[in-house]
N, C-alpha and C positions, 0 to 999 in steps of 0.2 A: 504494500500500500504506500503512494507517495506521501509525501510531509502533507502538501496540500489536502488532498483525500483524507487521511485522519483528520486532520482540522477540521472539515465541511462534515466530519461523522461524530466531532465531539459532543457530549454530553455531560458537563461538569455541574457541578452545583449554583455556580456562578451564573454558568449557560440558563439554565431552568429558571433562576431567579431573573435573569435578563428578560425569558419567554414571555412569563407572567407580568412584569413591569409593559411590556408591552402588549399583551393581551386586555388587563386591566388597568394602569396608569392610574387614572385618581381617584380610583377607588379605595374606598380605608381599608387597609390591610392588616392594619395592630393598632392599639390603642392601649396605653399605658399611663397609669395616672392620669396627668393634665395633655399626656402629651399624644400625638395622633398622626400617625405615616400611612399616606399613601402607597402603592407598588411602586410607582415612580421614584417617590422621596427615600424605602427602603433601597431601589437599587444601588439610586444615588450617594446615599449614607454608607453601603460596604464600601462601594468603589473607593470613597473617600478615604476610609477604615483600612481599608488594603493598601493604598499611596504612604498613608502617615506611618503603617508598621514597617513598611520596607523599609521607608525612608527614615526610620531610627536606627537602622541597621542589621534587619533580620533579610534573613532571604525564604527562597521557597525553599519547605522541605523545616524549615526551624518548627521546633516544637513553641509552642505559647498556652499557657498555662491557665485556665478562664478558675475564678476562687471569687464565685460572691451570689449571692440568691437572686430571685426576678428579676428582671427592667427588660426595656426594651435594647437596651445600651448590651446588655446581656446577648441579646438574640444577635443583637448588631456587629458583636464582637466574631463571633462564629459564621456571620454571612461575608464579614470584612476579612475574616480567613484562610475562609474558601474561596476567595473569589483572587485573594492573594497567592495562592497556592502554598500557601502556609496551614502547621497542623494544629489544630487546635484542640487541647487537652482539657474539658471541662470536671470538676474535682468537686464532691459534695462540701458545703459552705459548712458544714458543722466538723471536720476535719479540725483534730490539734495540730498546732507546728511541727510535732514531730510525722506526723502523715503527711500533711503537703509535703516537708522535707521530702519525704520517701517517694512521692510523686518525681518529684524537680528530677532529682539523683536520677531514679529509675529511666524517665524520660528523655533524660538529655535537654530539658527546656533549654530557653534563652531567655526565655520572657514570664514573667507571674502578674499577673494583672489582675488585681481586686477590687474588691467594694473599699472608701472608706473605713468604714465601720471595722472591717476584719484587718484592716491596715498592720497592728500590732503583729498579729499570728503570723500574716505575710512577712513581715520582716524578717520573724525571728527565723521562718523557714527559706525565708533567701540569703540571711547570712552565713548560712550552715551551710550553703553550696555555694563556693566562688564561680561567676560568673556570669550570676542570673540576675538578671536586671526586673526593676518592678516597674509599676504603673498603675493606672487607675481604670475600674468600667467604667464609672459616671459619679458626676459631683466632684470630680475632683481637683488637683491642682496639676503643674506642669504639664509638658509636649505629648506625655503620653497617658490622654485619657481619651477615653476610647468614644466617649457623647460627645464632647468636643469635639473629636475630630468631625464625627459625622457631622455637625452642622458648621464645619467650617470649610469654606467656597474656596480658600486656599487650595483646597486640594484638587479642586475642578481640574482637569485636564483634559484635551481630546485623543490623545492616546492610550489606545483599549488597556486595560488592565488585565493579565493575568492568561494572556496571549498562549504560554506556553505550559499551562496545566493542562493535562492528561487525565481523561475521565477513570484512569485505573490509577493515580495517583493517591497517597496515602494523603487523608482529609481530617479524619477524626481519629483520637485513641481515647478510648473510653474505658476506664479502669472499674474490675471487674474481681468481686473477691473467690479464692478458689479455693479448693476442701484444702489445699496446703497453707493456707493461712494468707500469702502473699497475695497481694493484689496484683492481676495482672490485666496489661493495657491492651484490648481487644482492635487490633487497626482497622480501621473504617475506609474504605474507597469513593471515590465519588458515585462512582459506577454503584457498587452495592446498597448505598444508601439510596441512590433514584430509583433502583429496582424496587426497593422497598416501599419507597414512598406509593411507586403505583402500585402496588398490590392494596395498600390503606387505603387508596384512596377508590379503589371497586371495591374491595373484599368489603369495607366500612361502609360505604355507600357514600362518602363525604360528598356534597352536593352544593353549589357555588350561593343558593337561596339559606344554607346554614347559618347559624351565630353560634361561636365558639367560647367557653370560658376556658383558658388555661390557667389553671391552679397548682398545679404539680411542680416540682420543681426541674426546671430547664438541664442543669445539669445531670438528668436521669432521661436515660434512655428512651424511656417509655412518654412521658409526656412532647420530651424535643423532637424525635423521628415516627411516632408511629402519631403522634396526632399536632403539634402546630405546624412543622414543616410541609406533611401532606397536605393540610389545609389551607396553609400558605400557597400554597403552588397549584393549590385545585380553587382559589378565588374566593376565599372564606373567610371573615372578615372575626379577626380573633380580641379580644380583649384578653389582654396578660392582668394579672395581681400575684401580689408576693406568696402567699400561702393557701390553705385550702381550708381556712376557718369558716368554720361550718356555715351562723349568719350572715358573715358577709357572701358566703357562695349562695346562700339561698334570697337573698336579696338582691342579689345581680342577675340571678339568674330571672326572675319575675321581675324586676326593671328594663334589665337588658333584651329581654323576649330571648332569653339565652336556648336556642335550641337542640345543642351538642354538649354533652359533657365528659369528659373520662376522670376517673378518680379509683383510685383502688379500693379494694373489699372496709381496708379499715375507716377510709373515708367518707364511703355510703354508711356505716353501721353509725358512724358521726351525726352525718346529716340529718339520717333518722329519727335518731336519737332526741335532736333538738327540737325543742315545741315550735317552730318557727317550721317547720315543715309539714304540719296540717294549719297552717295560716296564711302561708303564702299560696300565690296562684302560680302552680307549677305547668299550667298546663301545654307551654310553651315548649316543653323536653320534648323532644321527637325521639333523639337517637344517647341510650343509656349507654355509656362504655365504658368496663372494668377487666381490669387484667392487675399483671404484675405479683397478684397471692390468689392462692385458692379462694371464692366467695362459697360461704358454707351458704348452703342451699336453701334454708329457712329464711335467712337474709335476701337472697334472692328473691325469694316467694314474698314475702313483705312487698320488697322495692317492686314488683310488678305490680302487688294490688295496689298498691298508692301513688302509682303513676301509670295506669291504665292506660292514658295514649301514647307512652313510649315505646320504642322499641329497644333489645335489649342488645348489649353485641359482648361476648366474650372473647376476650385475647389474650392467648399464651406467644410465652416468646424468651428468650431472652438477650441480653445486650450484642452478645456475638452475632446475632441473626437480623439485629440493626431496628426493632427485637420483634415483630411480627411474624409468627409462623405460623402459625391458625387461630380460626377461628370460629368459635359458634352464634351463627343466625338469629335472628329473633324468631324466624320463625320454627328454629330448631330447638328451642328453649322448651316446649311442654312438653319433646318425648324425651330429653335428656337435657335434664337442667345441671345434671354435674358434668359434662362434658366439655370439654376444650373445643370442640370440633372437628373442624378438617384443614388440608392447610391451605393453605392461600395461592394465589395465581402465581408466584416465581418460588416458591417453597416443595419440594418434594421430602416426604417424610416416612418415616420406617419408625417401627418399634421390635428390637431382637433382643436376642438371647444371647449369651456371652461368646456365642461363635458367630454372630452377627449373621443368624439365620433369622427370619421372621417369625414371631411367634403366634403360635394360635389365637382366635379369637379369645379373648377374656384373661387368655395369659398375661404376666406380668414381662414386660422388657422393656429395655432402653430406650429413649427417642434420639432418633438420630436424622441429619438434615445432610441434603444438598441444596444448594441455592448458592445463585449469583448474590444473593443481602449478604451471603455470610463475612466476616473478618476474615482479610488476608491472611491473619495469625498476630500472635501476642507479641508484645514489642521484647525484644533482647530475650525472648525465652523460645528456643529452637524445639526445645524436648516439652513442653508442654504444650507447643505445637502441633509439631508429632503423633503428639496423645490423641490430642485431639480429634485432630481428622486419622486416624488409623483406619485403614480401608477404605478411604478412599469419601468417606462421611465424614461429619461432623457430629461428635458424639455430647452430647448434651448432659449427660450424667441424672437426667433423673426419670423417674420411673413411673411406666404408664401401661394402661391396656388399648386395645384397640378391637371395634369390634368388625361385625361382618360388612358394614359399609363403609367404616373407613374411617369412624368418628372415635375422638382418641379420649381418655380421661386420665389424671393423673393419681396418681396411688400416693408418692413422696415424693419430696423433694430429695438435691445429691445430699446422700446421708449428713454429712459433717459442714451442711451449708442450713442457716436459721433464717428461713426469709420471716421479716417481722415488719410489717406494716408496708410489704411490697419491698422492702430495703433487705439485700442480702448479705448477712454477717460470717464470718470464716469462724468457725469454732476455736480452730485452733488459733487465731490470729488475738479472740481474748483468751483462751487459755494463759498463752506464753506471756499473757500481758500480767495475769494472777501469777503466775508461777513465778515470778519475778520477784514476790516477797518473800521472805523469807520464812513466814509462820506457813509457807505450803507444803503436804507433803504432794498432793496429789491432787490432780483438779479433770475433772472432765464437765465441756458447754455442750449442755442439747438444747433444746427449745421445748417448750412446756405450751401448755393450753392457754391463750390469750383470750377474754373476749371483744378487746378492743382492739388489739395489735393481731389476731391471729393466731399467732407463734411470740413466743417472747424469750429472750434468754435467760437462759439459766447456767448457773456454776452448782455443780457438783464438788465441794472442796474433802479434805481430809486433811485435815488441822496438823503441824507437826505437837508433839507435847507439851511446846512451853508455848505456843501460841496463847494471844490473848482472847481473854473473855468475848467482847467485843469484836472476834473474828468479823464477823459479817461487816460493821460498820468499818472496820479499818481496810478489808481488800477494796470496799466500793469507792474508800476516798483515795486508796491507791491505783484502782484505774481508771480512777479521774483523771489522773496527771498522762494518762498512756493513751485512754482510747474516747472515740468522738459520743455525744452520748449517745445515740441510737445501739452503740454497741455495747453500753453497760449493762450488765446482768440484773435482771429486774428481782430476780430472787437468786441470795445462795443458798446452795441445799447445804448443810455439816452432814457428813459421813464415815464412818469407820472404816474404811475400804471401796474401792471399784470393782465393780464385777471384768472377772476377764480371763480368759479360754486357756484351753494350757501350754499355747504356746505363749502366753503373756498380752496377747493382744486387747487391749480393752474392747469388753462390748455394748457400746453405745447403743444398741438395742434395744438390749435389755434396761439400760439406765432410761429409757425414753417411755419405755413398759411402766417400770418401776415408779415412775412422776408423773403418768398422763397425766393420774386427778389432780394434780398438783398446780394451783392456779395462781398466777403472780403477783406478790404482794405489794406493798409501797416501798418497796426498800430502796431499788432503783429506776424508779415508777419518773417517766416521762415521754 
């Protein structure tokens, strides 16, 4: 294929967002706060976003570092990225300095670019890396903040930007925790993510007469690509807010005539929850959409009779798969309401047995993917890689049936992975973080029965002899100082021992047996 012929075939992220600026132009595309962008005005804003990062001194291929919660300055960052042919690494805002740290290292950044507010954390974890230079998303001071730049005309120019990115070019790495404890960074292509994006945007039914509330937070997989992005790019006109606090989503929602929503299991059982949801006029919801943790089925059956005119959409996935892999119907919701579905228009999917043979209907196996959505692979790790795709698939690690049409349901998650409120915790990543004291002898994290969160962590400890009375209170303020809060332990069990096999292996099985009933108390309740 000559130089020119690839060019006239590219398809980058940049590309799509240019389609849509001209497809739509002043039409509102996002609205934030006080503040309100047209497609035009977004195109225009990366462009600018991409001029000012290069010209601080990065080039294509630099990693840059996004560390701050909602704005539009946020989304802006990551369209100014892409469009640069720069990588952009977005990193959950509740992260201690010692986890960005581990980010930047890991990464290889150049660049950390935050909110104000988290300014402190950011520091500390960019002085811990020589080399890595900061900045600002929005609100802030000096050459490199990122709402500035967009609205500053300085950076107008008539030559195209971003000329020389490559639709199979590395766009995103999106860090991903793994039963090893280590976070690793799953690389995102242009190409993979546009495939995904049209899958959301049929399989979802997203539709250009929508209104979207984005509540979730941007730097999670599930809110940025499988629902603003696709809706961006299919003419859906989104209002972003910082969090997904219950009344203010149900007052938006009946103000704004908001008629899309996505929010995971914990954040429907929320909504519900609140009296302001038999008071408000909801009848605006057309299209219900949750994913990210299993929704217990009563829950379900609730959120349909009390929003009768909507439709229901379920979605599994996860962040390697950029993260939509299927999904269940509304109108596949009465004969199987626990079900994930089927998968989607660029997703083909299997469920085997540990010889990666298919299993019988109703048997339990693997879910394993092929797709053009999926990651290139994890950044600087070759052998987890490897792991990964072994045969030739992309192997998912957690466990499902599948029956004789083809609709899949999940059994577990990967054993030593705790998803808690949609957010996935490495076991062992708090473990090592407990075992660090010295009143440990022995510690094993499973996940316990939540009915807020789901799933919620737990420590299993085993005290050494002189430990202190107050065990429980001293490990919670010692991994305060280690781990972000969603990953502190909501409950520690005390124990005499771990169950475990005779070759020594502990079995977390049984320990998960052993605590079903065991429901999480205030200790590190948040």
């Amino acid at each position: 294929m000559t130089e020119t012929g690839a060019r006239a075939r590219r398809n980058t992220i940049g590309d799509a967002l240019g389609r849509a600026a001209g497809r739509f132009h002043d039409r509102q595309a996002l609205r934030y706060a006080d503040r309100a962008w047209s497609y035009a005005g977004l195109d225009q804003a990366a462009t600018r976003i991409g001029r000012c990062l290069l010209a601080s001194g990065l080039a294509p291929g630099d990693r840059v570092v996004a560390y701050g919660r909602n704005s539009d300055a946020y989304l802006l960052l990551w369209l100014g990225c892409a469009r640069a042919g720069l990588v952009h690494v977005p990193i959950n805002f509740a992260l201690t300095p010692k986890e960005v740290e581990y980010v930047l290292r890991q990464s290889g950044a150049s660049l950390l670019l935050h909110q104000p507010a988290l300014a402190a954390a950011a520091e500390a974890a960019r002085a811990a890396v020589p080399g890595v230079r900061a900045g600002t998303i929005d609100a802030g001071e000096g050459p490199l903040d990122i709402l500035a730049a967009a609205l500053d005309p300085r950076w107008d120019e008539d030559e195209p930007l971003g000329e020389a990115v490559r639709d199979e070019d590395l766009v995103q790495i999106m860090y991903t925790s793994g039963t090893t404890g280590a976070p690793k960074g799953a690389m995102m292509s242009h190409r993979g993510l546009l495939a995904e994006y049209a899958s959301c945007i049929i399989e979802l039914e997203m539709q250009r007469d929508d209104r979207s509330l984005a509540a979730l937070p941007l730097y999670h997989t599930a809110q940025m690509h499988a629902f603003t992005m696709p809706q961006l790019l299919a003419g859906i006109p989104t209002l972003l807010i910082d969090a997904p606090v219950a009344a203010t989503c149900l007052e938006l929602i009946e103000r704004e005539r908001i008629t899309a929503f996505f929010a995971p299991p914990t954040v429907w059982i929320t909504l519900l929850q609140h009296p302001d949801f038999g008071t408000r006029d909801l009848s605006c919801l057309r299209k219900v959409y949750y994913g990210a943790s299993i929704m217990p089925v009563p829950v379900l059956q609730e959120l349909r009779a009390r929003l009768p005119g909507s439709r229901p959409y379920n979605c599994y996935g996860q962040t390697e798969i950029a993260p939509l892999a299927t999904v269940l119907r509304p109108e596949e919701h009465e004969a199987r309401p626990g079900s994930i579905g089927r998968p989607v228009l660029n997703v083909e999917t299997r469920v085997v047995d540990v010889e990666m043979r298919d299993v019988a209907p109703g048997e339990r196996g693997e879910v394993i993917h092929r797709s053009p959505q999926l990651l290139l692979g994890y950044w600087n790790m070759p052998e987890e890689t490897a792991r990964a795709f072994e045969g030739g698939w992309f192997h998912s690690g957690d466990v499902a049936t599948v029956d004789e049409e083809g609709y899949l349901a999940i059994v577990d998650r990967t054993k030593d992975l705790i998803n808690t409120g949609g957010v996935l915790v490495a076991s062992r990543e708090v473990e090592e973080a407990l075992f660090t004291h010295p009143a440990v002898a022995e510690v094993a994290v499973i996940a316990v029965p939540d009915p807020k969160w789901i799933e919620a962590v737990a420590a299993v400890v085993v005290p050494r002899a002189d430990a202190p009375p107050d065990i429980e209170a001293v490990l919670l303020a010692h991994a305060r100082g280690l781990l972000a809060p969603y990953k502190l332990p909501k409950r520690i069990i005390i124990a005499e021992s771990l169950p475990k096999n005779t070759a020594g292996k502990l079995l977390k099985r049984e320990l998960r047996q052993m605590h079903a009933g065991t429901a999480s108390g205030a200790l590190g309740a948040g």
